[in-house]
PLY file of the C-alpha trace (Angstrom):
ply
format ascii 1.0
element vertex 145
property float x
property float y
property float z
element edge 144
property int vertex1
property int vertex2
end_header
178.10 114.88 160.44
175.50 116.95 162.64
172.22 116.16 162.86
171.55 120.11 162.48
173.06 120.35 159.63
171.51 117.30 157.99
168.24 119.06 158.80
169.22 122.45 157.30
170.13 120.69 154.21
166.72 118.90 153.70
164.91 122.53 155.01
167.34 123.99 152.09
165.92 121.43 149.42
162.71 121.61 150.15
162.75 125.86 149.77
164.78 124.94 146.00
162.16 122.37 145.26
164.91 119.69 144.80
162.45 116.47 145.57
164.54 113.90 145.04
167.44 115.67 147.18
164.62 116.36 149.75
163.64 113.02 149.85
166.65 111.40 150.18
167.78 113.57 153.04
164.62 113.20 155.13
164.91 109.63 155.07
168.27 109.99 156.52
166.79 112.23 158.67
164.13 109.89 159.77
166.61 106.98 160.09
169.03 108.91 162.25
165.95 110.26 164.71
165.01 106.13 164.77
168.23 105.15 165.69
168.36 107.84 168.76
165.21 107.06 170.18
166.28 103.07 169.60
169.25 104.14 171.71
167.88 106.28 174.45
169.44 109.44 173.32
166.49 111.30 171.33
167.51 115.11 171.85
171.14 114.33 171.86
171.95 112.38 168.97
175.98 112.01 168.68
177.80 112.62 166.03
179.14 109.13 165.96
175.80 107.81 165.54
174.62 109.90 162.08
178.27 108.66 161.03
177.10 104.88 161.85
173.62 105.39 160.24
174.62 107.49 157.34
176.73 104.74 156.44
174.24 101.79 156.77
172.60 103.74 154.67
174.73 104.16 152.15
174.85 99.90 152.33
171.68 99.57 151.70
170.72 101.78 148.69
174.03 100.63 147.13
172.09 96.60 147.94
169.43 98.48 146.04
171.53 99.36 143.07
173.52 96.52 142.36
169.78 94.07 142.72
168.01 95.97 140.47
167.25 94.80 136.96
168.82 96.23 133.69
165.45 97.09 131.71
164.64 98.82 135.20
166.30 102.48 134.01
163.85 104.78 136.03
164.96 102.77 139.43
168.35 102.36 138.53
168.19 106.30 137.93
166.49 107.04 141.60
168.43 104.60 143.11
172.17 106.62 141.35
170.84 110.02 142.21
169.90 109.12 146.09
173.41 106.90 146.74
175.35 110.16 144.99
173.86 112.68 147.75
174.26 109.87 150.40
177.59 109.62 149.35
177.87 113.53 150.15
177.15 113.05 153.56
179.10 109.66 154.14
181.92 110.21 156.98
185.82 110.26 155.20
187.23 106.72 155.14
190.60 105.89 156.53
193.48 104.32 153.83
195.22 101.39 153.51
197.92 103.04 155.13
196.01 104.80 158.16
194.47 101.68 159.20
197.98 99.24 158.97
199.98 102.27 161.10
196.78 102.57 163.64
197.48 98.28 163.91
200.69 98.53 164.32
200.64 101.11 166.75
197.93 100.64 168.86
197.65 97.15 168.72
201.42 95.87 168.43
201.26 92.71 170.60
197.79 91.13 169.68
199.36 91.40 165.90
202.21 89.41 167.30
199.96 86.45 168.02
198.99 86.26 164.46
195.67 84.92 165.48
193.85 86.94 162.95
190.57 86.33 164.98
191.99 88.27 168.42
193.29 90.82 165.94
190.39 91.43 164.82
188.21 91.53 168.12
190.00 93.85 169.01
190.59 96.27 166.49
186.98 96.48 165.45
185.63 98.72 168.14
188.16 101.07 167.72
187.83 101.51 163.86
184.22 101.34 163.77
182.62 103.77 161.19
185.79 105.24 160.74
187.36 102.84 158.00
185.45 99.68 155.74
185.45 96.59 157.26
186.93 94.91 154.07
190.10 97.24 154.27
190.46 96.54 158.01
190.10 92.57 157.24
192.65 92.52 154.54
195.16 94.83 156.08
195.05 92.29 159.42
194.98 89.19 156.78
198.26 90.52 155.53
199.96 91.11 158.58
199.01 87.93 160.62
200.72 85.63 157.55
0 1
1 2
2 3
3 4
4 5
5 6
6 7
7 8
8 9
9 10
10 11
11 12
12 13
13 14
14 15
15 16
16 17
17 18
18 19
19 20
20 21
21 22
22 23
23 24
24 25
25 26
26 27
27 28
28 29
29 30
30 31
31 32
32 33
33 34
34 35
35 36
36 37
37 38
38 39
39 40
40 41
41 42
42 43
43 44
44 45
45 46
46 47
47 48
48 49
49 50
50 51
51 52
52 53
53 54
54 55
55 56
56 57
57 58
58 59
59 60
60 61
61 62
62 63
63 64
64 65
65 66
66 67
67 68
68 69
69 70
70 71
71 72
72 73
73 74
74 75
75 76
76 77
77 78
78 79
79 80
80 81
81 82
82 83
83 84
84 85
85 86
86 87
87 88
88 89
89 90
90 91
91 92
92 93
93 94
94 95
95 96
96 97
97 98
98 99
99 100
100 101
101 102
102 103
103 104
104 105
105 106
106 107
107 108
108 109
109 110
110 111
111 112
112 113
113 114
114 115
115 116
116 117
117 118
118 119
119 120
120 121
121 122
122 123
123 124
124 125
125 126
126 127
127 128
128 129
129 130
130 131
131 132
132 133
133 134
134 135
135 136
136 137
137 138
138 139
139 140
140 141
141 142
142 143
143 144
């Protein structure tokens, strides 16, 4: 995801009037401008990086979600509607599949070890933001029995 186009999206909801839209895109906005200026790259901001903070994110509103009480409907209701268009923005997820045939063909000889922990040092960096970390774990559980 852009950073432009994030921007032209919350420019877009603010001209329909859609506040709760609006809202939850400029806070995206907001965190993604924190995290470049955090990392020294504030008129650059890689693409990697929205990925990584759309994502957190995403983590945290769903935290918000599943922790708020039943008789709380209105929250539970902003909470949905903001983790929805989150969810539009969120970076596509590799499989099952993808991530066992990247292991196995990238990282052949470290799954030989079966030392699950090495496996996993290394693989991590590579599939960073690009699959969830509880897929990656249970596809290199499987293979290091």
């Amino acid at each position: 995801m852009q950073m432009e186009t994030l921007q032209k999206d919350m420019v877009a909801a603010m001209k329909a009037r859609d506040k709760v839209r609006k809202d939850a895109i400029s806070s995206l906005v907001s965190a993604v401008k924190k995290a470049g200026i955090d990392e020294g790259c504030r008129d650059n901001i890689p693409e990697e990086m929205v990925n990584r903070v759309i994502l957190k994110e995403i983590k945290t509103v769903k935290e918000q979600l599943d922790s708020c009480p039943e008789a709380r409907e209105d929250l539970r209701a902003e909470y949905q509607a903001r983790y929805d268009i989150l969810q539009e923005y969120a970076p596509a997820m590799m499989s099952e599949a993808e991530v066992e045939s990247f292991i196995m063909e990238k990282f052949a000889d470290v799954v030989a070890s079966k030392n699950k922990g090495m496996v996993m040092k290394n693989v991590m960096p590579e599939l960073k933001g690009k699959a969830d970390g509880k897929v990656i774990n249970q596809v290199v559980a499987r293979l290091c029995q």
